[in-house]
PQR file of N, CA, C, O and H, with PARSE charges and radii, in Angstrom:
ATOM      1  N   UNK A   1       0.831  -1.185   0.000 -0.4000 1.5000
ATOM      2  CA  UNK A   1       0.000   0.000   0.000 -0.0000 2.0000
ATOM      3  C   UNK A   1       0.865   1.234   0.000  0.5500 1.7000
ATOM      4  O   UNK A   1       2.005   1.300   0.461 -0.5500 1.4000
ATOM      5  N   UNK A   2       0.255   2.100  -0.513 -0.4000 1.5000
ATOM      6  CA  UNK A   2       1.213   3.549  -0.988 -0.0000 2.0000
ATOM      7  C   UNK A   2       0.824   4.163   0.304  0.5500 1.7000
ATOM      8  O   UNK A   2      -0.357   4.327   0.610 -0.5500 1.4000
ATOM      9  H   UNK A   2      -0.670   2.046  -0.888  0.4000 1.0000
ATOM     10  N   UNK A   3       2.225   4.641   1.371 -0.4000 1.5000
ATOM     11  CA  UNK A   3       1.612   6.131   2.510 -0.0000 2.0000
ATOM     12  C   UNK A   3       1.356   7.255   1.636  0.5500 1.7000
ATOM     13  O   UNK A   3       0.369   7.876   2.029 -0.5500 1.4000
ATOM     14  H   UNK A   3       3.184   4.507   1.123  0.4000 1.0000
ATOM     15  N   UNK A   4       1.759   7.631   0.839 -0.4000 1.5000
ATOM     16  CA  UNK A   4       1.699   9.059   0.272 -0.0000 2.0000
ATOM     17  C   UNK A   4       1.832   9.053  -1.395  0.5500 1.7000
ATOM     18  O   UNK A   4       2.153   7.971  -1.888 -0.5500 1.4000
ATOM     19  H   UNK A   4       2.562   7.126   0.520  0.4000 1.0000
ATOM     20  N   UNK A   5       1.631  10.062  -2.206 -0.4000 1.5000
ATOM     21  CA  UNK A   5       1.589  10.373  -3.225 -0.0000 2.0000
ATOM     22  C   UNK A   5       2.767  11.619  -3.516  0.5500 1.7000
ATOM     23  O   UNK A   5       3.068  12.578  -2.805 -0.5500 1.4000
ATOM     24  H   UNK A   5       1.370  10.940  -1.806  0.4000 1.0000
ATOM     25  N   UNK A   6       3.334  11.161  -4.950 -0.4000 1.5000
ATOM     26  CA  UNK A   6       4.436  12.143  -5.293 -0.0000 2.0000
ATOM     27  C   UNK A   6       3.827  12.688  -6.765  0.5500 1.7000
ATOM     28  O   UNK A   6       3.628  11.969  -7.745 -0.5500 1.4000
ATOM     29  H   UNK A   6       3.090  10.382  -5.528  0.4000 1.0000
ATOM     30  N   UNK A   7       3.596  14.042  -6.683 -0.4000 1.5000
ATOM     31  CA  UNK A   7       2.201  14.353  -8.015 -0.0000 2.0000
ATOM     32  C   UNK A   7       0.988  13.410  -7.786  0.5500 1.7000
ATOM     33  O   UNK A   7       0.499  13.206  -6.675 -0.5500 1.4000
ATOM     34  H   UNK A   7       3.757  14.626  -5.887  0.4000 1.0000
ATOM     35  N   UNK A   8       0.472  12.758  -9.153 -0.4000 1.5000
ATOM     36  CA  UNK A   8      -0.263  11.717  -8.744 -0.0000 2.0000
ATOM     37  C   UNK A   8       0.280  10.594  -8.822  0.5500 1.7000
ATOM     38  O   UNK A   8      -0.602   9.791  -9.126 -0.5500 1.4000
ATOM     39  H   UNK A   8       0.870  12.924 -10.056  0.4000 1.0000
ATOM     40  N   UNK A   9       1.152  10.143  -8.725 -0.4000 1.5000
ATOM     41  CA  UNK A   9       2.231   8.543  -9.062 -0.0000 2.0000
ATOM     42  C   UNK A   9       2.461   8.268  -7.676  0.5500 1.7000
ATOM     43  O   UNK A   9       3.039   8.865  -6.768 -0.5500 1.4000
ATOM     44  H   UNK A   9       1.869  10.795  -8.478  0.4000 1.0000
ATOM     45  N   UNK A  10       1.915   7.318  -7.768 -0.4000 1.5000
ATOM     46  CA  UNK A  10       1.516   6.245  -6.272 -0.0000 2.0000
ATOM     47  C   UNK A  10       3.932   6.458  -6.316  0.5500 1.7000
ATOM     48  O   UNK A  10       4.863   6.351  -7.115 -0.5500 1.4000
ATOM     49  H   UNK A  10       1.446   6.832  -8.506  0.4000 1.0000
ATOM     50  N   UNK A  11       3.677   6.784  -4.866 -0.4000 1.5000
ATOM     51  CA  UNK A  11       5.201   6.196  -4.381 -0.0000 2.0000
ATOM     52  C   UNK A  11       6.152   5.372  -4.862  0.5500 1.7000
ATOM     53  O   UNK A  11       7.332   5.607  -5.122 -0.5500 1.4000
ATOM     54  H   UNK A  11       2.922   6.870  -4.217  0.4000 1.0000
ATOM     55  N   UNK A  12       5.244   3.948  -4.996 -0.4000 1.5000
ATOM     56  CA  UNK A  12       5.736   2.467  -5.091 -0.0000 2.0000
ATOM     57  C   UNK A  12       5.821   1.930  -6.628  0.5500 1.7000
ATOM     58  O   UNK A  12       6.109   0.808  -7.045 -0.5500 1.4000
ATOM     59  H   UNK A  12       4.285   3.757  -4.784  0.4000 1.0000
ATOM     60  N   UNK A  13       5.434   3.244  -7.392 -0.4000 1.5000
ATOM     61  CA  UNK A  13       5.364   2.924  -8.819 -0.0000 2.0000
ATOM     62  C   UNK A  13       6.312   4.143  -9.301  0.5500 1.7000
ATOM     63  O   UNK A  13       7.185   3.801 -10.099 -0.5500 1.4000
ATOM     64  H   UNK A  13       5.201   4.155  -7.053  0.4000 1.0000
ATOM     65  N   UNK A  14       6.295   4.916  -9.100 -0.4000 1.5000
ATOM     66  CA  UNK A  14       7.615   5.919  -9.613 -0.0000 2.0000
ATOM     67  C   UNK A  14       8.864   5.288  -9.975  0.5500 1.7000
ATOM     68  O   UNK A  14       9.126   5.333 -11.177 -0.5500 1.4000
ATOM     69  H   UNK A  14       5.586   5.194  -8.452  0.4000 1.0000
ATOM     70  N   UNK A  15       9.877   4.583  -9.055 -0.4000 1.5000
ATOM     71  CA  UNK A  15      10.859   4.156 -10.150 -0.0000 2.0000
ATOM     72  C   UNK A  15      10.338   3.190 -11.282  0.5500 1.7000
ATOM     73  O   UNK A  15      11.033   3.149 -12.297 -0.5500 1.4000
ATOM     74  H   UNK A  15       9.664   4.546  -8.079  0.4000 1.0000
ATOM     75  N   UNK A  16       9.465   2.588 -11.250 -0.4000 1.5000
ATOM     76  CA  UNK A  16       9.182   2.319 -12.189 -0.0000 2.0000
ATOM     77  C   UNK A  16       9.001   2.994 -13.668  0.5500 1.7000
ATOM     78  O   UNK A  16       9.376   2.616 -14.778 -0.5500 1.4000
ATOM     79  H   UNK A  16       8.901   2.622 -10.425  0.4000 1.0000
ATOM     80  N   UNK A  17       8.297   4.113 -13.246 -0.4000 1.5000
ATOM     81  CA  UNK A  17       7.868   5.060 -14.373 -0.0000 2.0000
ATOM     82  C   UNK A  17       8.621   6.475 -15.077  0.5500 1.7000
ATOM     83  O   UNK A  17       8.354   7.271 -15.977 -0.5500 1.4000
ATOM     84  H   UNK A  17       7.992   4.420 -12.344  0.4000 1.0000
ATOM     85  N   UNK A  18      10.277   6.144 -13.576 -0.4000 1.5000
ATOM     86  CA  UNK A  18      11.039   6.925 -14.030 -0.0000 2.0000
ATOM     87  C   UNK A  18      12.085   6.186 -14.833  0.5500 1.7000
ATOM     88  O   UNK A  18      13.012   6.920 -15.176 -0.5500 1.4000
ATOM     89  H   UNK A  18      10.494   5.497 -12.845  0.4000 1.0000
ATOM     90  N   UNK A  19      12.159   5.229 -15.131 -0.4000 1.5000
ATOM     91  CA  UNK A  19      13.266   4.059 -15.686 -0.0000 2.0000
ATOM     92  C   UNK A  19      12.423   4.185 -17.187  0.5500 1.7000
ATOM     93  O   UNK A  19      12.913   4.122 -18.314 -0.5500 1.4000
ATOM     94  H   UNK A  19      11.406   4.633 -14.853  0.4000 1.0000
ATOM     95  N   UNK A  20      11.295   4.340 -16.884 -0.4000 1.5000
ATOM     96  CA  UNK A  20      10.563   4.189 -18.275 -0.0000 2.0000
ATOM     97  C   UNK A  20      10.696   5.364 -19.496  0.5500 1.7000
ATOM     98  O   UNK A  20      10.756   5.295 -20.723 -0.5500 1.4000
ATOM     99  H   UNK A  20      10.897   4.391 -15.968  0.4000 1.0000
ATOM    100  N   UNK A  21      10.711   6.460 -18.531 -0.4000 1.5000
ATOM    101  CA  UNK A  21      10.589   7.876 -19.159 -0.0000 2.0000
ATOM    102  C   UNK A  21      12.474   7.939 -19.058  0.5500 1.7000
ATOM    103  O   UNK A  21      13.094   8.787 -19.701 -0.5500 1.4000
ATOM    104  H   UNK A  21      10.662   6.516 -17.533  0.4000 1.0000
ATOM    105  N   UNK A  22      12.903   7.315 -18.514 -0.4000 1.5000
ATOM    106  CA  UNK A  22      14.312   7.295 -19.149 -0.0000 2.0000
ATOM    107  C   UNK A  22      15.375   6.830 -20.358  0.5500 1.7000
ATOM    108  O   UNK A  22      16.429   7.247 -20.839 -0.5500 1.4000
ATOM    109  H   UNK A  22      12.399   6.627 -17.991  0.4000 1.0000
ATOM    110  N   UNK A  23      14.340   5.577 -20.575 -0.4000 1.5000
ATOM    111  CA  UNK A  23      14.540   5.652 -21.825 -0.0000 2.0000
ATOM    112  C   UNK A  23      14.592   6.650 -23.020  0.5500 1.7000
ATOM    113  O   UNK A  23      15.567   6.796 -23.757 -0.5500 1.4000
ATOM    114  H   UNK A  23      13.484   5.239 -20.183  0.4000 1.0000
ATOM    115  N   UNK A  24      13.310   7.372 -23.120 -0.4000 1.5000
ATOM    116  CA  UNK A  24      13.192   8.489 -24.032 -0.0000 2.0000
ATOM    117  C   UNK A  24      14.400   9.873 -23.810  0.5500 1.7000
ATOM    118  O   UNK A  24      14.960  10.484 -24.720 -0.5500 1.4000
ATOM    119  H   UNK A  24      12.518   7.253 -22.521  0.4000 1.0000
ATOM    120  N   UNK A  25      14.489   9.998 -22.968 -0.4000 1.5000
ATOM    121  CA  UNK A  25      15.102  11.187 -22.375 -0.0000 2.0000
ATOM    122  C   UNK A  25      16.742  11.202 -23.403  0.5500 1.7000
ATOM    123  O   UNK A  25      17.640  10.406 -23.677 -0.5500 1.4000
ATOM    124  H   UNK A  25      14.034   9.501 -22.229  0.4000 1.0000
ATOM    125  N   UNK A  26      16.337  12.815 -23.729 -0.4000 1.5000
ATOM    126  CA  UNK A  26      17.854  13.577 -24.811 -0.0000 2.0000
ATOM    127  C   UNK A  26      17.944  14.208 -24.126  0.5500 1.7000
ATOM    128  O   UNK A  26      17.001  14.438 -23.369 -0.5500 1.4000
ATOM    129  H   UNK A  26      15.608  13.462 -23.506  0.4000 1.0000
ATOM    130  N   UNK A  27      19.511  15.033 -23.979 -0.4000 1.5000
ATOM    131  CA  UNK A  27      20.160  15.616 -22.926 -0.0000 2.0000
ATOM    132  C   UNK A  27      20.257  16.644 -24.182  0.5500 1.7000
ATOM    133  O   UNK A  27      20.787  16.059 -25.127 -0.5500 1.4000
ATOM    134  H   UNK A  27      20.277  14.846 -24.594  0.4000 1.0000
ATOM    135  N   UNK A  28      19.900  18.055 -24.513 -0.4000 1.5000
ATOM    136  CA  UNK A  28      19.812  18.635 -25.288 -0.0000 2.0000
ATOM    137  C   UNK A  28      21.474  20.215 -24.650  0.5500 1.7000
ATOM    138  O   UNK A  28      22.111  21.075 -25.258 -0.5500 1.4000
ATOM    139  H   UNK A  28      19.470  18.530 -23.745  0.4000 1.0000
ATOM    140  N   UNK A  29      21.417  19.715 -23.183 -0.4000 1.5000
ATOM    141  CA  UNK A  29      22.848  20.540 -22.989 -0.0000 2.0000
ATOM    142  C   UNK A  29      22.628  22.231 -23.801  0.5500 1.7000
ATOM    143  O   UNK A  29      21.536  22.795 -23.868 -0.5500 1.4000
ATOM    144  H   UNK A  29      20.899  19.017 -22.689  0.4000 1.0000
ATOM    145  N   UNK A  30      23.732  22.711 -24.265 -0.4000 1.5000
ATOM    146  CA  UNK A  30      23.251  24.117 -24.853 -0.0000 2.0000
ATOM    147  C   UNK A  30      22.491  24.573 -25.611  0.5500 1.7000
ATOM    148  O   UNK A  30      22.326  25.783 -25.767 -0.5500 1.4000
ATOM    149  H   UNK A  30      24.619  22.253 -24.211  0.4000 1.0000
ATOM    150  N   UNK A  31      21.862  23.635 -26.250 -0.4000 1.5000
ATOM    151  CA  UNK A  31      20.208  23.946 -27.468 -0.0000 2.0000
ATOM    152  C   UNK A  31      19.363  23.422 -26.503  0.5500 1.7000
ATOM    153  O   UNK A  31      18.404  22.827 -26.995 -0.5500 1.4000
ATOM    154  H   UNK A  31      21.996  22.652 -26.124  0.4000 1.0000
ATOM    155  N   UNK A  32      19.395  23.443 -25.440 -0.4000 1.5000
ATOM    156  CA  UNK A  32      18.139  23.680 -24.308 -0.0000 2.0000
ATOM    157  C   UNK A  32      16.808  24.882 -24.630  0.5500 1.7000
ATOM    158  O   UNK A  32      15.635  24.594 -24.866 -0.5500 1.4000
ATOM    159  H   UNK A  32      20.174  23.927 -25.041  0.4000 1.0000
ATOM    160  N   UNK A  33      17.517  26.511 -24.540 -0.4000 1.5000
ATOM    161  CA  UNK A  33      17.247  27.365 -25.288 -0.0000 2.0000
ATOM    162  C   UNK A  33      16.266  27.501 -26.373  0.5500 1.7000
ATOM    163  O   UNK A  33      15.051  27.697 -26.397 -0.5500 1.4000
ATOM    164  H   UNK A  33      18.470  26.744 -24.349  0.4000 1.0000
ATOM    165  N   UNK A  34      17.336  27.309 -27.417 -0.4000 1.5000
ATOM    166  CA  UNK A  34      16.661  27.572 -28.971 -0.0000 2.0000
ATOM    167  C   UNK A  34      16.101  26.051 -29.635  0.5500 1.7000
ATOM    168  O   UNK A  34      16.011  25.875 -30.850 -0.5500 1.4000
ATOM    169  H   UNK A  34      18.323  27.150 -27.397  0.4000 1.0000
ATOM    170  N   UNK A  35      15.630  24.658 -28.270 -0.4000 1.5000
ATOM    171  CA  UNK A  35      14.868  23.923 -28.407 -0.0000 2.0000
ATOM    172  C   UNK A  35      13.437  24.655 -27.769  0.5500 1.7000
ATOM    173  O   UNK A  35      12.456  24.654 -28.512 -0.5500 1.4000
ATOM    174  H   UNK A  35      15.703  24.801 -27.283  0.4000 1.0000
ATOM    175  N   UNK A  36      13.327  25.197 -26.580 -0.4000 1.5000
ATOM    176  CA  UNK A  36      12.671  26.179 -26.211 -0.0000 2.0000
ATOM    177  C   UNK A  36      11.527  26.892 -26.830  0.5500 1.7000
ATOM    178  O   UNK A  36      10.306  26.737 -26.819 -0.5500 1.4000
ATOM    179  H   UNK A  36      14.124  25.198 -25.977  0.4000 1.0000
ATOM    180  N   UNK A  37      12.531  27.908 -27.491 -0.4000 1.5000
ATOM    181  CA  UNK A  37      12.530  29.009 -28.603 -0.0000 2.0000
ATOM    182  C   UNK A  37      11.580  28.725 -29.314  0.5500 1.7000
ATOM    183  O   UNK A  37      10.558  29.412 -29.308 -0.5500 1.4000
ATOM    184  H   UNK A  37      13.523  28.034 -27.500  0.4000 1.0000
ATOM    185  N   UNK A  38      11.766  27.376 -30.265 -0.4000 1.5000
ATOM    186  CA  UNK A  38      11.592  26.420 -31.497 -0.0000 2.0000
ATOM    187  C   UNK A  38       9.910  26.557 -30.934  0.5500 1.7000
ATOM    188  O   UNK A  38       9.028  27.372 -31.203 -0.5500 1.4000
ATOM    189  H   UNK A  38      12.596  26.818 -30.270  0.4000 1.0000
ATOM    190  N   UNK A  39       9.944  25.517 -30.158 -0.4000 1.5000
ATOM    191  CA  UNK A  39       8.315  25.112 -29.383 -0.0000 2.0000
ATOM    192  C   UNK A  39       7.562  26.099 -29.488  0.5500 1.7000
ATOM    193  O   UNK A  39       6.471  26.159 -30.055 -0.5500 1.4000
ATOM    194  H   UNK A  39      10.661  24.855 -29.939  0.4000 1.0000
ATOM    195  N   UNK A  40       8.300  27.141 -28.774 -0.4000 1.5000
ATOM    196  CA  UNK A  40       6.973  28.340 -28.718 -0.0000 2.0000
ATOM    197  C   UNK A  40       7.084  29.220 -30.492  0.5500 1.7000
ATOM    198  O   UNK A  40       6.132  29.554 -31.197 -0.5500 1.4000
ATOM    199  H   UNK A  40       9.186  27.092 -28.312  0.4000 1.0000
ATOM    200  N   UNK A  41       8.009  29.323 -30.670 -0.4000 1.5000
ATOM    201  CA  UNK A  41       7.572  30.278 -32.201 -0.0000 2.0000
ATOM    202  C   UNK A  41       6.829  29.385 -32.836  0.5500 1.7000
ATOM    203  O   UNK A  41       5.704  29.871 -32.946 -0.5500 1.4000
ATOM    204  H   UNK A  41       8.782  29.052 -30.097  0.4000 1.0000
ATOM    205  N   UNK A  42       6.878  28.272 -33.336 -0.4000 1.5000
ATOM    206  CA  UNK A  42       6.261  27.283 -33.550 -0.0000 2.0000
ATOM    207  C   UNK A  42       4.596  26.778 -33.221  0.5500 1.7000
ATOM    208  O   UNK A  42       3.790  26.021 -33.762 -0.5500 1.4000
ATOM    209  H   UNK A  42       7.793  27.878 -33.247  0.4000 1.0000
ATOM    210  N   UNK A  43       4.611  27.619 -32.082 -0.4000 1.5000
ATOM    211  CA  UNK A  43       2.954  26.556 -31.581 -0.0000 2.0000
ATOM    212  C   UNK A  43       2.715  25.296 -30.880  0.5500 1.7000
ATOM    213  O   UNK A  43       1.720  24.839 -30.317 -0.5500 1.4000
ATOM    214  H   UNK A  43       5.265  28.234 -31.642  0.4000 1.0000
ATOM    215  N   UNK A  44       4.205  24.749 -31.115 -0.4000 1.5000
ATOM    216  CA  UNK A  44       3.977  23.189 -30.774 -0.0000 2.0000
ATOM    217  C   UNK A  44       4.186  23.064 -29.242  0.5500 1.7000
ATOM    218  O   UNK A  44       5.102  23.644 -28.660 -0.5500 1.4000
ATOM    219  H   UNK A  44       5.014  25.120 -31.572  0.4000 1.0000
ATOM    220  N   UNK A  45       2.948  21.983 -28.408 -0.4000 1.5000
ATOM    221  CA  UNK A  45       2.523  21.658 -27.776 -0.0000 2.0000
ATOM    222  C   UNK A  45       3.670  21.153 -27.057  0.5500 1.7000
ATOM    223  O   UNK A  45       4.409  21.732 -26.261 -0.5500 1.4000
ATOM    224  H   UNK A  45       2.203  21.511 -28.881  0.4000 1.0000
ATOM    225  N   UNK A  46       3.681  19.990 -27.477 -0.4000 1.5000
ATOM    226  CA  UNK A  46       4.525  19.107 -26.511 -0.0000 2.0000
ATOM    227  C   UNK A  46       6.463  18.634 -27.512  0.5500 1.7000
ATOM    228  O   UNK A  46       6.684  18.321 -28.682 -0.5500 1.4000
ATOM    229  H   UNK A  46       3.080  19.519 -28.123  0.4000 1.0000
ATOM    230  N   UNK A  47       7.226  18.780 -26.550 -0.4000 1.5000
ATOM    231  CA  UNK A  47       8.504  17.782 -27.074 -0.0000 2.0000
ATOM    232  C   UNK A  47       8.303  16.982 -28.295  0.5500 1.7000
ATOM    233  O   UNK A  47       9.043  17.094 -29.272 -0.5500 1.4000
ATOM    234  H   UNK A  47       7.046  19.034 -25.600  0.4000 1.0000
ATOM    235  N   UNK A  48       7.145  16.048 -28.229 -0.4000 1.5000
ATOM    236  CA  UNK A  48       7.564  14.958 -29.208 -0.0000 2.0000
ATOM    237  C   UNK A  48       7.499  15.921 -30.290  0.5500 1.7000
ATOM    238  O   UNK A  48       8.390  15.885 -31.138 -0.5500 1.4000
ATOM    239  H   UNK A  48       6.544  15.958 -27.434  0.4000 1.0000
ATOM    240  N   UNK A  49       6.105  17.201 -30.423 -0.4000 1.5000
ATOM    241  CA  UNK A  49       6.092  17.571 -31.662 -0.0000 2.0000
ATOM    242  C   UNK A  49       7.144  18.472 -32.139  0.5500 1.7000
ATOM    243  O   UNK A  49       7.483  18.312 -33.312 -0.5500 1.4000
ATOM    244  H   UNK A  49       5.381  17.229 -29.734  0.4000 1.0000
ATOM    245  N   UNK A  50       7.626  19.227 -31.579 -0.4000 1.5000
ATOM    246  CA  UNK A  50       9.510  19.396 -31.827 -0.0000 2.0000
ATOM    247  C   UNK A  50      10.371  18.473 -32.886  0.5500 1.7000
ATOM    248  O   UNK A  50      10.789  18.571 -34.040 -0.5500 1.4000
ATOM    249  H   UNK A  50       7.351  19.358 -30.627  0.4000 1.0000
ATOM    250  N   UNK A  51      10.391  17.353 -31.623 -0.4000 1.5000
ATOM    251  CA  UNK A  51      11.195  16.612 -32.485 -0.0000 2.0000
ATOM    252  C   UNK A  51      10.573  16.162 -33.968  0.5500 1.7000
ATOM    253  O   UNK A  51      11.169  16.181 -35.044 -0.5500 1.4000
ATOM    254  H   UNK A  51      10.051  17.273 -30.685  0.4000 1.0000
ATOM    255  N   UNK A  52       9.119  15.728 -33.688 -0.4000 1.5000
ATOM    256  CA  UNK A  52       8.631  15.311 -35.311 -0.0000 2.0000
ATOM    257  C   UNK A  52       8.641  16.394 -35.956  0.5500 1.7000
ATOM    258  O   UNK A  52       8.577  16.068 -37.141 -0.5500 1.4000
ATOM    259  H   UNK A  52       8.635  15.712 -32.813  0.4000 1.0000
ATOM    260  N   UNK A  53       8.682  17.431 -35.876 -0.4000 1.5000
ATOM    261  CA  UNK A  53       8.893  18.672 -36.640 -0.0000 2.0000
ATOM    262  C   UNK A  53      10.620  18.702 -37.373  0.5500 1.7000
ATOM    263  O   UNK A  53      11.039  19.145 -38.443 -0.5500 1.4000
ATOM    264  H   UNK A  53       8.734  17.696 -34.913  0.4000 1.0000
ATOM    265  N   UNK A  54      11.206  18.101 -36.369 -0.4000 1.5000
ATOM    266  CA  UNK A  54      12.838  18.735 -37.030 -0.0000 2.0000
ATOM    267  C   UNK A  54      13.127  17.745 -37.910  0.5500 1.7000
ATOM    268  O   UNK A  54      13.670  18.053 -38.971 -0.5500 1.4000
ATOM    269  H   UNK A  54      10.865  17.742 -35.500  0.4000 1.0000
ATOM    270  N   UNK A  55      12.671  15.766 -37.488 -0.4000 1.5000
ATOM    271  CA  UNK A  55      12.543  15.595 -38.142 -0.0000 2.0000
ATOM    272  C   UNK A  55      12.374  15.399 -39.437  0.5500 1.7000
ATOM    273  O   UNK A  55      13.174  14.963 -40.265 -0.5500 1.4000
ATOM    274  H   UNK A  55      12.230  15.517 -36.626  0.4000 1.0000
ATOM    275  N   UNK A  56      10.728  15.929 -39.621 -0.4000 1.5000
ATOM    276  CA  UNK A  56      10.661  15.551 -40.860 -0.0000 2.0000
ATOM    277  C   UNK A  56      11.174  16.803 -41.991  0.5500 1.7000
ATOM    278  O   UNK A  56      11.384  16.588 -43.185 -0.5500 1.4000
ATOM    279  H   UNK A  56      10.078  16.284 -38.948  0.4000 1.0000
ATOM    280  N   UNK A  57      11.316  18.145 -41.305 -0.4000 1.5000
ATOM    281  CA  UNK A  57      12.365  19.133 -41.982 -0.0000 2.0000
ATOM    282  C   UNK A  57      13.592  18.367 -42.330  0.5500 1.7000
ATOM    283  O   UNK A  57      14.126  18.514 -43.429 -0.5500 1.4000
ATOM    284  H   UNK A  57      11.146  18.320 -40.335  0.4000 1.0000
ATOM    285  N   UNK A  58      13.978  17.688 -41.577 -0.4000 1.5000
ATOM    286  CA  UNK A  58      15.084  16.986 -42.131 -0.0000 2.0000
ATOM    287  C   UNK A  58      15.257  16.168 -43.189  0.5500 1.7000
ATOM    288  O   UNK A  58      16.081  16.062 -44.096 -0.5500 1.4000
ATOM    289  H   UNK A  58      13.544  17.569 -40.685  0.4000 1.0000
ATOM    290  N   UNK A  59      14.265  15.612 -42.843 -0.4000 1.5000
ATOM    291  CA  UNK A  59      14.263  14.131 -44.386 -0.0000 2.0000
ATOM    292  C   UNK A  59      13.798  15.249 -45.426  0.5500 1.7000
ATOM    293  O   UNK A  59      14.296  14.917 -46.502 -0.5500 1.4000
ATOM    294  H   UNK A  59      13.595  15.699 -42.105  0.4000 1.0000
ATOM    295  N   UNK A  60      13.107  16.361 -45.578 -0.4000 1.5000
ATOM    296  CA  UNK A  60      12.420  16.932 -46.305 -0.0000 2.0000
ATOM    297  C   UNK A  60      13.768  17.663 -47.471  0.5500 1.7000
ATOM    298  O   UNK A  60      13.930  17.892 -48.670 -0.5500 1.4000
ATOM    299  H   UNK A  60      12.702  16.631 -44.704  0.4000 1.0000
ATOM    300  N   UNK A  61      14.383  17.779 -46.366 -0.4000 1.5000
ATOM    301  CA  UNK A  61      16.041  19.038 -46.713 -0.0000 2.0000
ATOM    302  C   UNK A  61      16.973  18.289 -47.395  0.5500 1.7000
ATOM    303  O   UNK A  61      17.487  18.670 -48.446 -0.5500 1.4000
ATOM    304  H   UNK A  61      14.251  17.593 -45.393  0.4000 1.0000
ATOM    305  N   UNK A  62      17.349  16.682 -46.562 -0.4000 1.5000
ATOM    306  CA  UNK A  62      18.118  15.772 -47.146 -0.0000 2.0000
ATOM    307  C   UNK A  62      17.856  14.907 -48.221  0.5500 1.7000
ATOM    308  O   UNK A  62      18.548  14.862 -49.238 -0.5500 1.4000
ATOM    309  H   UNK A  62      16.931  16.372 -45.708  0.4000 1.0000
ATOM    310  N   UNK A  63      16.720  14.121 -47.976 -0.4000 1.5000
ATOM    311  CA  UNK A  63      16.402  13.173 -48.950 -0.0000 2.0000
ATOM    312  C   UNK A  63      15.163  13.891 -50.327  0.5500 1.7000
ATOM    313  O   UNK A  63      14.805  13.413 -51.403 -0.5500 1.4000
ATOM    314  H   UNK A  63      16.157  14.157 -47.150  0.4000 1.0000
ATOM    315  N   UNK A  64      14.900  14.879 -49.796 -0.4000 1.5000
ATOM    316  CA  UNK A  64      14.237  15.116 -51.147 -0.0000 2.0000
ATOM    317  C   UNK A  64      14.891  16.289 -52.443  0.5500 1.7000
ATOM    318  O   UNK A  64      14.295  16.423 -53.511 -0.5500 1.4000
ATOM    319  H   UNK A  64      15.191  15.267 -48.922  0.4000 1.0000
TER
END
């Protein structure tokens, strides 16, 4: 049984769910910033859409 709550993630399930979200995790170091930047001039919501944004600018720039 969980004594307490950390946010809403039961205690006893957090490392769990931090090992998980560690997987995903980029260390973006000095383009912290103008990853930032990007998001908000942009509109975009969340991280992933960042990245699917640079993405597919990318394949768009390189391969086409």
């Amino acid at each position: 049984w969980c004594h307490f709550l950390i946010g809403y993630v039961c205690c006893n399930r957090r490392p769990r769910y931090d090992k998980a979200r560690g997987k995903t995790r980029v260390n973006l170091g000095a383009a912290f910033q103008r990853w930032r930047d990007l998001r908000e001039r942009k509109g975009l919501k969340t991280d992933e859409e960042v990245a699917l944004f640079l993405l597919d600018r990318w394949v768009t720039l390189v391969w086409l």
